[in-house]
C-alpha positions as CSV (number, residue, x, y, z in Angstrom):
1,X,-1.6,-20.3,12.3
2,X,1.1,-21.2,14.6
3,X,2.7,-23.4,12.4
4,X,2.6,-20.4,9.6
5,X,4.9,-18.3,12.2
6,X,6.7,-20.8,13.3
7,X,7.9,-21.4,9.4
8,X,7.9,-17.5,8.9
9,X,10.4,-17.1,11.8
10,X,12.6,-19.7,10.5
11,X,12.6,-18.7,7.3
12,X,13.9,-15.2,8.8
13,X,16.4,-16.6,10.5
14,X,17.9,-18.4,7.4
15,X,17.9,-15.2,5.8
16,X,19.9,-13.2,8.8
17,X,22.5,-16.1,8.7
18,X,23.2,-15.6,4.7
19,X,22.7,-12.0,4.9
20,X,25.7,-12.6,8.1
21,X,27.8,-14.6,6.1
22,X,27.6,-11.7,3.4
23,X,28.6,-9.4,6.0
24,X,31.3,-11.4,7.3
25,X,33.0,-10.8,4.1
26,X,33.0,-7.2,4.4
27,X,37.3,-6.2,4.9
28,X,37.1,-2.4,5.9
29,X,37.1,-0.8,8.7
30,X,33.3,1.0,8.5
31,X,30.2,-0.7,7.1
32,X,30.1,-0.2,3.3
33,X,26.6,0.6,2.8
34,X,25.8,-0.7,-0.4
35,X,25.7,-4.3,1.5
36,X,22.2,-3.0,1.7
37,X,21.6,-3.9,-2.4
38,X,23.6,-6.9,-1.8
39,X,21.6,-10.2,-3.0
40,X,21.6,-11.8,0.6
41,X,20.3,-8.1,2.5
42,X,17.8,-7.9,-0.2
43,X,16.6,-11.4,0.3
44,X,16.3,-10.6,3.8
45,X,14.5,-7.5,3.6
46,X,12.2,-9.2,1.3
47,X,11.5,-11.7,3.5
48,X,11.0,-10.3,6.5
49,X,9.1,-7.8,4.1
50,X,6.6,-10.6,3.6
51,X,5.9,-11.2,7.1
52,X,4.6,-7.9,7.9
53,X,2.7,-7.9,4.4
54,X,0.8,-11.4,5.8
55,X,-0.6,-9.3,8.5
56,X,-3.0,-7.4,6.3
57,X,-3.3,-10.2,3.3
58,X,-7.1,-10.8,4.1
59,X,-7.8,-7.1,4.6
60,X,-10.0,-5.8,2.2
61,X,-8.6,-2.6,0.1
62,X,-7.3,-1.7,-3.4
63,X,-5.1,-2.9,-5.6
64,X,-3.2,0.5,-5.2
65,X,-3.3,1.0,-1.3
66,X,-2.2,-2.6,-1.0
67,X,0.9,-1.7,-2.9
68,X,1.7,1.5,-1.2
69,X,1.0,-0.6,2.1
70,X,3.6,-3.2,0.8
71,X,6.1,-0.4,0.0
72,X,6.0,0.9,2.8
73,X,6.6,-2.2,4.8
74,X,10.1,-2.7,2.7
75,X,11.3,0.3,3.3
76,X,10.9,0.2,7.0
77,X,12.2,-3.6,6.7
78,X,15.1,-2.3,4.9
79,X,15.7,0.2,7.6
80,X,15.4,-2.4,10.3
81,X,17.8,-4.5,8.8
82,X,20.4,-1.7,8.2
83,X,20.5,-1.4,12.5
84,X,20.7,-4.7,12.3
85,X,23.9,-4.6,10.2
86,X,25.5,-1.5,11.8
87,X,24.6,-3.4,15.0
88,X,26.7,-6.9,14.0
89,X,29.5,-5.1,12.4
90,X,31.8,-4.2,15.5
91,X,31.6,-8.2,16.0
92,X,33.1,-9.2,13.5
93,X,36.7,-8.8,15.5
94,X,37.6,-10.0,19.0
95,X,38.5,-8.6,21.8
96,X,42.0,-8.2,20.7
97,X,41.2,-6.6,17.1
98,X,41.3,-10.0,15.4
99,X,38.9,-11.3,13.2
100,X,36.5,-13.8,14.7
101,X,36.1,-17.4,12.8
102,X,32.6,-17.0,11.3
103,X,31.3,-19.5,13.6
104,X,32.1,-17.4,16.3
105,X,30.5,-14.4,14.8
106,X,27.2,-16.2,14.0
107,X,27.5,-17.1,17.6
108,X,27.9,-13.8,18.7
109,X,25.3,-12.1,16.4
110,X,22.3,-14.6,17.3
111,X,21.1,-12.1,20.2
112,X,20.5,-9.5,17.5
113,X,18.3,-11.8,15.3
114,X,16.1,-13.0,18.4
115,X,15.9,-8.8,19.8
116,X,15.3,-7.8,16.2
117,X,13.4,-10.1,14.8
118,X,11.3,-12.1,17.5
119,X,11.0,-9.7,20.1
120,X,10.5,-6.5,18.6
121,X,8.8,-8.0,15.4
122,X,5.7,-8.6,17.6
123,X,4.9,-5.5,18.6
124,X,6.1,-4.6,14.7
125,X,3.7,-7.1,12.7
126,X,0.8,-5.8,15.4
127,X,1.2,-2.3,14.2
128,X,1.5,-3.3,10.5
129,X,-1.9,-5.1,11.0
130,X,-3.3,-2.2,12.7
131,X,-2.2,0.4,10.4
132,X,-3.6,-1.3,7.3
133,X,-6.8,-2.1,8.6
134,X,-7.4,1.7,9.4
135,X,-5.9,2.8,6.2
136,X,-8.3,0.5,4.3
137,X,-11.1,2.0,6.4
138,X,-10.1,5.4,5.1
139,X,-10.2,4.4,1.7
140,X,-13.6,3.3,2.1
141,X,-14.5,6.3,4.5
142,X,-13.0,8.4,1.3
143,X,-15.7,7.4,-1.1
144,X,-18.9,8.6,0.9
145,X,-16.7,12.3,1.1
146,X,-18.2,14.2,3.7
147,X,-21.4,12.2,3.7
148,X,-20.6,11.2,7.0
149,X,-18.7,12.4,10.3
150,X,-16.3,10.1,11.6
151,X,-16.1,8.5,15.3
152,X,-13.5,7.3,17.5
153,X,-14.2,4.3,19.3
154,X,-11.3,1.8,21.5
155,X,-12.0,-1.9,22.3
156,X,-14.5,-1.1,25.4
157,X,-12.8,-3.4,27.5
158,X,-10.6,-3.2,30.6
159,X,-7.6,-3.9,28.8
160,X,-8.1,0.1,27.2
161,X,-5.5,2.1,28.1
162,X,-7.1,5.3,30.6
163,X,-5.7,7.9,27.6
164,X,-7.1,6.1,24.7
165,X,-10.2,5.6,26.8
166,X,-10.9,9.6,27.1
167,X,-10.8,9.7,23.2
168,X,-14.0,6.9,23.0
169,X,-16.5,8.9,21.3
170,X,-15.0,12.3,20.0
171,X,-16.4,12.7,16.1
172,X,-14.8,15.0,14.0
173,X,-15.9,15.4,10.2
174,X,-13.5,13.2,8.1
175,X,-11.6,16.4,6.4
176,X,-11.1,17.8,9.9
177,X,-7.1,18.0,10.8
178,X,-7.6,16.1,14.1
179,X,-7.6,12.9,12.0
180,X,-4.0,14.0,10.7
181,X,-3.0,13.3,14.0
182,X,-4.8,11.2,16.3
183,X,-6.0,8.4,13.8
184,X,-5.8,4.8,15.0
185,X,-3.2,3.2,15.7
186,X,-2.1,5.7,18.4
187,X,0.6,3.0,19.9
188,X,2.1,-0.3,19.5
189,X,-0.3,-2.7,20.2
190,X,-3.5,0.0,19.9
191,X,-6.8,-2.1,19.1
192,X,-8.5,1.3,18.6
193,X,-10.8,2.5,15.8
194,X,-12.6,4.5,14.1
195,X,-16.8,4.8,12.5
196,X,-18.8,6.4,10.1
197,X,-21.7,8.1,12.0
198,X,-24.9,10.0,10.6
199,X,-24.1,13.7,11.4
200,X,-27.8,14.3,12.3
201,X,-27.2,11.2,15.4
202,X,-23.9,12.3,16.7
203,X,-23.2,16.1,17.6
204,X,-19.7,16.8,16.8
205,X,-17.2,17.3,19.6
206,X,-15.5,20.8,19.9
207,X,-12.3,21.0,17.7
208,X,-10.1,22.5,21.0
209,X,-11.5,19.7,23.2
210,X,-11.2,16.8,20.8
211,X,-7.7,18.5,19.7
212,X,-7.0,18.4,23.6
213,X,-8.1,15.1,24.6
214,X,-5.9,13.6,21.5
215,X,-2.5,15.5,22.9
216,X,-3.4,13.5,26.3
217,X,-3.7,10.4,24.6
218,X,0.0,10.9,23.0
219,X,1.5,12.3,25.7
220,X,3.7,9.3,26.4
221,X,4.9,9.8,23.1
222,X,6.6,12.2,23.2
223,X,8.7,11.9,19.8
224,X,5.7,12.2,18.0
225,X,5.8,9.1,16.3
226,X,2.2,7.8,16.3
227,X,0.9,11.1,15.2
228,X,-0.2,10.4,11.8
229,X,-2.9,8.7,9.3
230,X,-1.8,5.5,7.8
231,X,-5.0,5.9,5.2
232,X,-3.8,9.2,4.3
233,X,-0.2,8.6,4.2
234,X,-0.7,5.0,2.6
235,X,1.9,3.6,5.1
236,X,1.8,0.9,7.7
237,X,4.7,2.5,9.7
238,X,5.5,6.9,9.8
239,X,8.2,8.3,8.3
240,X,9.6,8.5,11.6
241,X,9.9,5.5,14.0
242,X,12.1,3.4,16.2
243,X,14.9,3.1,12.8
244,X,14.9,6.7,11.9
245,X,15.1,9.8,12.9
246,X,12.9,12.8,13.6
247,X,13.8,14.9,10.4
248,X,12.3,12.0,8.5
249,X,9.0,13.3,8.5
250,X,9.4,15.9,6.2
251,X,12.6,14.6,4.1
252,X,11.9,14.3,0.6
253,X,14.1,11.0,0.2
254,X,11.7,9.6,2.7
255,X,8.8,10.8,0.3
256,X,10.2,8.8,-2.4
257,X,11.7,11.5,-4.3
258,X,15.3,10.9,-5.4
259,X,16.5,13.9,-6.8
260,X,17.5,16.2,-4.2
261,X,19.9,18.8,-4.5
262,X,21.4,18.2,-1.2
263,X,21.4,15.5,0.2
264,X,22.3,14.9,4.2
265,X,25.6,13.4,4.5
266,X,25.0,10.9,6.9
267,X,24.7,6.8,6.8
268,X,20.7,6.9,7.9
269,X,19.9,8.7,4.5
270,X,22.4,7.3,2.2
271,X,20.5,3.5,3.6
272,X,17.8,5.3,2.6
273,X,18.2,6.5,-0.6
274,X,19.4,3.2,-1.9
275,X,16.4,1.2,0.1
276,X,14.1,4.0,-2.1
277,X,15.9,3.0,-5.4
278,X,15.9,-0.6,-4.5
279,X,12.0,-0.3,-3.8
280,X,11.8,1.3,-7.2
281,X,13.0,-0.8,-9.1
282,X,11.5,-3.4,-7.3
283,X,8.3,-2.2,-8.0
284,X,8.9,-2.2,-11.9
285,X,10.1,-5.3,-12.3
286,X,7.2,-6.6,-10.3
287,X,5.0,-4.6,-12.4
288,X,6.1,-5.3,-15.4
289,X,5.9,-8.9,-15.0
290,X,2.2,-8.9,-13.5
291,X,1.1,-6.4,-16.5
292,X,2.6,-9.1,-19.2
293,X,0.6,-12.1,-17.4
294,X,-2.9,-10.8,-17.0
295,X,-2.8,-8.7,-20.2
296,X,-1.4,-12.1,-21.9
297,X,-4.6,-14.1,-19.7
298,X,-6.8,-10.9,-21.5
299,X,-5.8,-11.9,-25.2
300,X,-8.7,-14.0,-26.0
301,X,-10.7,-11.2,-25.3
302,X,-9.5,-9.5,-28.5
303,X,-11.5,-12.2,-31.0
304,X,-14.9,-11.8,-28.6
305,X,-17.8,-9.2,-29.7
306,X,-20.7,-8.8,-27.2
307,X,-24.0,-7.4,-28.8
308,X,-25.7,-4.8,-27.1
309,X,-28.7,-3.5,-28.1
310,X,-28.9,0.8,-27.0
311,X,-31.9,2.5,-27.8
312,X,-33.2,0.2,-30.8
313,X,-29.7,0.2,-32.8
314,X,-27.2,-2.2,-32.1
315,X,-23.5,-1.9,-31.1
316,X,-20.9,-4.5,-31.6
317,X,-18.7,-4.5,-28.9
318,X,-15.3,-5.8,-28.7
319,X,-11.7,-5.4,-26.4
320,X,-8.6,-3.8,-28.3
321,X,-5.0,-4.3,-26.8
322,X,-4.5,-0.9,-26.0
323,X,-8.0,-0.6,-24.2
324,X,-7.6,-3.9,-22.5
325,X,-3.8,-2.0,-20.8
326,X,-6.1,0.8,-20.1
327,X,-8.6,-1.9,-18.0
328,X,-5.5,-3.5,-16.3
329,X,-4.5,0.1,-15.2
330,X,-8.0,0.3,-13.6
331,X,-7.7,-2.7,-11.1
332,X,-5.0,-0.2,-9.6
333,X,-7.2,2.7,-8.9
334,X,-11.0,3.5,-10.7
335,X,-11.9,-0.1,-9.4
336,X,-11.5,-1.5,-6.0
337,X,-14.4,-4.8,-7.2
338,X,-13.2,-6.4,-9.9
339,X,-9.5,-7.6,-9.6
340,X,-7.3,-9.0,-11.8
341,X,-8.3,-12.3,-12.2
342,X,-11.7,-11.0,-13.1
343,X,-10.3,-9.4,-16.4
344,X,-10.2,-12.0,-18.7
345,X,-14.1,-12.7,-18.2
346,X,-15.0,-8.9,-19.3
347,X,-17.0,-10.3,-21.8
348,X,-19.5,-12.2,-19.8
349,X,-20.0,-9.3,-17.1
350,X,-20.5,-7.3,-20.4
351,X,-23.1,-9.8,-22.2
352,X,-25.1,-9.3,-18.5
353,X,-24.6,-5.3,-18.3
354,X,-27.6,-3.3,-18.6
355,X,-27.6,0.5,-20.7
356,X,-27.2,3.2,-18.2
357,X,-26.7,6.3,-20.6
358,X,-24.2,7.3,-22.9
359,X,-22.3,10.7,-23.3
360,X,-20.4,13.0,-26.0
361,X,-16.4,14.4,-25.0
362,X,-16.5,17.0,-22.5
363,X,-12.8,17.2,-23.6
364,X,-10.9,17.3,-26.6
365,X,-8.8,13.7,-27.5
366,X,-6.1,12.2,-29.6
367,X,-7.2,8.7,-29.8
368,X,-10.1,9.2,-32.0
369,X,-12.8,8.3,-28.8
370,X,-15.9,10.5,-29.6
371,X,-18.4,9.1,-27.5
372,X,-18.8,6.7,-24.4
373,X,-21.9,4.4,-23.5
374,X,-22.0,3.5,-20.0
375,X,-23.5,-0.5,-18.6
376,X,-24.0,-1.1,-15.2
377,X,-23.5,-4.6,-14.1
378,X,-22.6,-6.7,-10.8
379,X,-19.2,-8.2,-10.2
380,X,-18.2,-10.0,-6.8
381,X,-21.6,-9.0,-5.9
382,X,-21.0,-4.9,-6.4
383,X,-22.1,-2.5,-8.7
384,X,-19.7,-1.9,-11.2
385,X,-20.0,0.6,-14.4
386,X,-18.4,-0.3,-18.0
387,X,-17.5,2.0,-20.3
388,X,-17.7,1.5,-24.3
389,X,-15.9,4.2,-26.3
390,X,-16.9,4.8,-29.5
391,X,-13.6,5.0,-32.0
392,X,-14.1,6.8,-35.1
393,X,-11.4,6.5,-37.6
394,X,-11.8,8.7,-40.5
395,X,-9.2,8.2,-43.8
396,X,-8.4,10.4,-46.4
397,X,-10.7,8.7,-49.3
398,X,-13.6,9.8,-47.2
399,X,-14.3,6.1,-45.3
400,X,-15.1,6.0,-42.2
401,X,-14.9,3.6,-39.8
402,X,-16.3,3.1,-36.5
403,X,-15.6,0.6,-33.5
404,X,-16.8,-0.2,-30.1
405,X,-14.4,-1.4,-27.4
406,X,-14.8,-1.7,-23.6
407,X,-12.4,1.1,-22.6
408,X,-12.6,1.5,-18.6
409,X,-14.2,-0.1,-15.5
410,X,-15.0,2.0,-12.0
411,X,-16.9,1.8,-8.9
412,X,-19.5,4.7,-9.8
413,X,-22.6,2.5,-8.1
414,X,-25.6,3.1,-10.3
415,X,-28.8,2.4,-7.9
């Protein structure tokens, strides 16, 4: 593990020293900000991108939250690195207003690579962790609704800090606005968390007393910038933190929404926007490539049938191309169980499903779907339902013709 950081830090540092030598070309007088889409920034971003991203790789959570997670990690990398630049710019001349050889600058520079990205990454890649853990525990929490109440516990040992430690035991139900707040992590280096507990067990605690005991916690932090859910924000860092500032929480740029019409004219949210666009397009290109790969890994699927036998008349099952995109889609949202690599063996978890029930449109469609059989089946050791839809095509000359496709997967447990 040691080794794994060691070749992570390095790895960063080669990146700063490009990303320097990039700046070091720069010939105005103010830092242009577009160095920010530059390849040598980006490469940087990326990678120190990927650092924080390791912190949560054997975390359990969906496809989707994982990616929101990782988002959210760029953009606050991209962020961190535009301090970084702002900070290194003024050194690129001497004392004396001359420009500096670059060896000089590099020189000069180093203290803001080991400050930036030693020192303060620590506490940083801590938080991360943190942060995704609990937001993978609120996706989970989310699927029981309000089955449950929710509890928050700290570590229990004597390294607790005295505020956290008051907060050991208030429950709240899991809709309840003090979770807005006062969910985990509630500081850098917080090892607090946060149970399901059976509301018949654990009387709740008083809104105004668990809503007062939660301001004492925070009351060191007094910008505000702990207060929030990463599970219901789907970020590993707040809108506002140590690289931006306070307006941040509720500016639509920082909400991923481009078009504005006005836009603050300042360097914070032009870095921003562009770090948004950047993640955007980012996100496609990524996409797109992944969605070509497994769908191309899915194409055998297209020749298999799997016979299924549903109340004495039997159904011939089979995998189209447009509902096999329609099962890729899935591993980003319905389905948290089967992953991608699981969807070119549809056809074996579908041979071993068993007939749950089957159902007419409860809405109108377009695509000709007129009914849906559902098959439970297990998948990573889960419960996991597959839905047929039954495609009727009807053509002028009076045929008819009707085919069975698997069309979606989800995490609806069927006991």
């Amino acid at each position: 593990m040691e080794d794994e950081a060691k070749l992570m830090r390095d790895k960063l540092t080669e990146m700063f020293d490009r990303m320097m030598k990039a700046l070091f070309r720069e010939q105005g007088a103010n830092l242009e900000i577009n160095i920010l889409a530059s390849e040598e920034a980006q490469d940087f971003i990326e990678t120190h991108a990927s650092v924080l991203d390791s912190s949560f790789r054997q975390v359990e959570m969906s496809e989707a939250m994982r990616g929101r997670l990782q988002r959210s990690d760029y953009i606050f990398s991209g962020l961190k690195t535009f301090h970084e630049l702002n900070e290194a710019f003024p050194s690129l001349l001497d004392e004396n207003g001359n420009r500096k050889t670059f060896e000089r600058f590099l020189n000069d520079v180093r203290k803001i690579d080991e400050t930036y990205n030693r020192g303060y990454l620590r506490a940083e890649y801590n938080f991360v962790q943190a942060s995704a853990t609990m937001a993978a525990k609120w996706e989970r929490f989310a699927e029981d609704g309000d089955r449950y109440n929710l509890q928050y516990r700290t570590a229990g040992d004597g390294k607790v800090r005295p505020e956290h430690a008051e907060l050991h035991g208030v429950t709240r139900p899991m809709a309840d606005p003090f979770w807005e707040e006062y969910f985990p992590p509630n500081g850098w280096n917080c090892r607090c968390t946060v149970v399901q507990v059976r509301k018949s067990k654990y009387p709740e605690t008083p809104y105004d007393e668990a809503m007062a005991l939660g301001e004492s916690a925070l009351q060191r932090d007094t910008k505000g910038i702990f207060r929030f859910n990463p599970g219901k924000e789907q970020k590993t860092m707040p809108d506002y933190n140590p690289y931006t500032i306070k307006r941040c929480r509720d500016c639509d740029i920082a909400k991923g929404k481009l078009k504005l019409a006005f836009v603050p004219d300042n360097e914070l949210c032009a870095a921003c926007k562009i770090l948004q666009k950047c993640a955007g397009d980012r996100e496609k290109s990524a996409r797109a490539i992944e969605r070509i790969h497994y769908l191309h890994e899915m194409e055998p699927l297209l020749q298999k049938k799997v016979e299924k036998n549903i109340n004495g008349k039997d159904l011939n099952i089979g995998f189209t191309k447009e509902g096999n995109k329609h099962l890729f889609s899935d591993t980003f949202g319905r389905t948290r169980i089967v992953s991608k690599e699981d969807l070119k063996n549809l056809d074996s978890h579908l041979e071993r499903a068993e007939y749950v029930d089957d159902s007419a449109l409860t809405h109108p469609r377009t695509d000709n779907v007129e009914h849906f059989f559902y098959f439970k089946v297990k998948i990573n050791g889960k419960w996991v339902r597959l839905n047929v839809a039954k495609e009727v095509t009807r053509r002028d000359n009076g045929y008819i013709r009707i085919k069975y496709f698997l069309y979606s997967v989800n995490d609806i447990i069927v006991e």
